[in-house]
N, C-alpha and C positions, 0 to 999 in steps of 0.2 A: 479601467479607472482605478488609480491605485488610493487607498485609502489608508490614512496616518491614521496609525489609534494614539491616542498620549493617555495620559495616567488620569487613571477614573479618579481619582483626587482631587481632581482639578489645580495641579501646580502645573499643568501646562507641557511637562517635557514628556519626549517620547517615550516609549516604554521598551524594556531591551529584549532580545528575539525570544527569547523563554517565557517571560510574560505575553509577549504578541501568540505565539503558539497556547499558552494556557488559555485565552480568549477566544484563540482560533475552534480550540476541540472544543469548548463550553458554548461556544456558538451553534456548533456542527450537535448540538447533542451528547459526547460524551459521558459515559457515564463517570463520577466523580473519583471512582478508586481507581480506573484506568487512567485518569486527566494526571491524578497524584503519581501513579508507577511512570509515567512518561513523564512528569518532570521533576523524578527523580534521577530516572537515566540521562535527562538533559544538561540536571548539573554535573553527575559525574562525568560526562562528556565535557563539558566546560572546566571543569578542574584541571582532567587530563587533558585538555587542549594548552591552559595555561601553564602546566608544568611544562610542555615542551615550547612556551615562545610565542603562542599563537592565541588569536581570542576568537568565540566561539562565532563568531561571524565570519572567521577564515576557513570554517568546514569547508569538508569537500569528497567525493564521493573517498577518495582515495586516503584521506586520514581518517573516513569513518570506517573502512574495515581495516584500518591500522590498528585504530583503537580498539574495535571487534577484536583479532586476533591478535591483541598483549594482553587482554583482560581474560582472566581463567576463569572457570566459573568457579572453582571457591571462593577467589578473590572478589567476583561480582557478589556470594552472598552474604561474605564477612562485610563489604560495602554498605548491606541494606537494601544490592539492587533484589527485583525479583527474580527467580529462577526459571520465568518463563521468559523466554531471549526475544520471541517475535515483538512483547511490549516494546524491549528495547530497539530492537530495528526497526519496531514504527518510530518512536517516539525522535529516531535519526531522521528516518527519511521525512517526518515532516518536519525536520528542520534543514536539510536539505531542499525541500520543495519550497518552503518559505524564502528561503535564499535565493531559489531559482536556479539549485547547481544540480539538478537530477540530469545525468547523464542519456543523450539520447543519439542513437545512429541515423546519423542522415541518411544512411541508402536503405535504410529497410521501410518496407510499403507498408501502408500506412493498418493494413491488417496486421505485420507482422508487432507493429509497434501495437497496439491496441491489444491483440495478443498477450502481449509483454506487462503491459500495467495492470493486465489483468490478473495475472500470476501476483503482479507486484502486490495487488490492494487484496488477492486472497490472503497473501502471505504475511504482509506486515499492518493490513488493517482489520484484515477479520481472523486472523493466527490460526486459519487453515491447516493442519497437517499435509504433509506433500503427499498423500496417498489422495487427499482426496481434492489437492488442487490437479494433481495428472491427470485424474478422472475430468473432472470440470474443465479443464482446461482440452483435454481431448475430442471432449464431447462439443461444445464450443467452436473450437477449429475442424471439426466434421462439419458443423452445418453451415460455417461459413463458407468451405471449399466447396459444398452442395450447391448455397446462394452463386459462388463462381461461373462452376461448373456447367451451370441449369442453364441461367439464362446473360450469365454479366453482371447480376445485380450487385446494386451497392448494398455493402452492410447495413448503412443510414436509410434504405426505400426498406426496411422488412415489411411484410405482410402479417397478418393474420396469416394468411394462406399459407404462407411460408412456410411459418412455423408449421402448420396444420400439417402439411403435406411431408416435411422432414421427418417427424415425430410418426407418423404412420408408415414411413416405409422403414423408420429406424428402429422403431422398438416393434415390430414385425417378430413373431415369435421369442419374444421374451417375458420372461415370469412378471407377474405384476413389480414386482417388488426391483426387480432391473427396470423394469421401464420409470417406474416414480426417477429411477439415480438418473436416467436420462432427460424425462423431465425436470428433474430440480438444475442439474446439471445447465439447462441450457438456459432456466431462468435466472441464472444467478448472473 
């Protein structure tokens, strides 16, 4: 069910994708200085989309790493953007997913794709370092190919047991302190 937001003003017309997004993450929780750095990156995206011809509802996977690699990062801090670049790549891809233009491969199974967005939401929604999405993201796809492997199971039937039973032949001789990264790892 899709739902029109318009202008909390009440003049009736709709509101434009920057504002639907600022609604969106103040809905989801957001905290308010991240809502602000992502729609700061949105208008400079918007800027630089209209400098070249296009307006920001013609995003698309492929003019947002255009725009990714023209922009330097001094040039992002003399901007005002922040210096921490994952804001910025969230604050694309949900403009992107709002459009509904997130790129997806039809032949990869449906783990591989799940997999995939799972990288994506370490990396552009909770600004993961890659050391420690490889980790989570390895640990993750062990216990799914174990679920395979065992018995068939769907990723969607998990158990208790499951878990129970992966997490004790996994963390089988390892330091407390490796085992928490495998537990955290798999709860995430």
């Amino acid at each position: 069910m899709a739902v029109l937001i318009t202008d909390p003003k009440g003049s009736g017309s709709e509101l434009g994708i920057i504002e639907r997004i600022q609604c969106l993450l103040s809905w989801r929780g957001y905290a308010s200085g991240t809502v602000e750095h992502y729609l700061i990156a949105l208008r400079h995206f918007q800027t630089w989309m209209e400098s070249h011809g296009n307006q920001i509802e013609d995003a698309s996977s492929a003019s947002v790493l255009e725009y990714l690699a023209s922009t330097s990062r001094h040039g992002k801090e003399k901007a005002g953007l922040p210096r921490h670049c994952p804001n910025e790549k969230a604050a694309l891809n949900h403009l992107l997913s709002i459009l509904g233009k997130i790129d997806k491969d039809p032949t990869a199974s449906p783990i591989a794709e799940g997999l995939k967005a799972f990288v994506e939401h370490m990396e552009s929604t909770c600004g993961l370092a890659p050391a420690t999405r490889l980790y989570r993201l390895r640990y993750t796809a062990e216990f799914l190919s174990y679920l395979s492997e065992r018995n068939g199971s769907s990723p969607t039937s998990i158990s208790p047991q499951d878990v129970e039973e992966w997490m004790t032949r996994r963390v089988q001789g390892l330091k407390p302190g490796s085992a928490n990264v495998v537990a955290g790892s798999l709860r995430s």
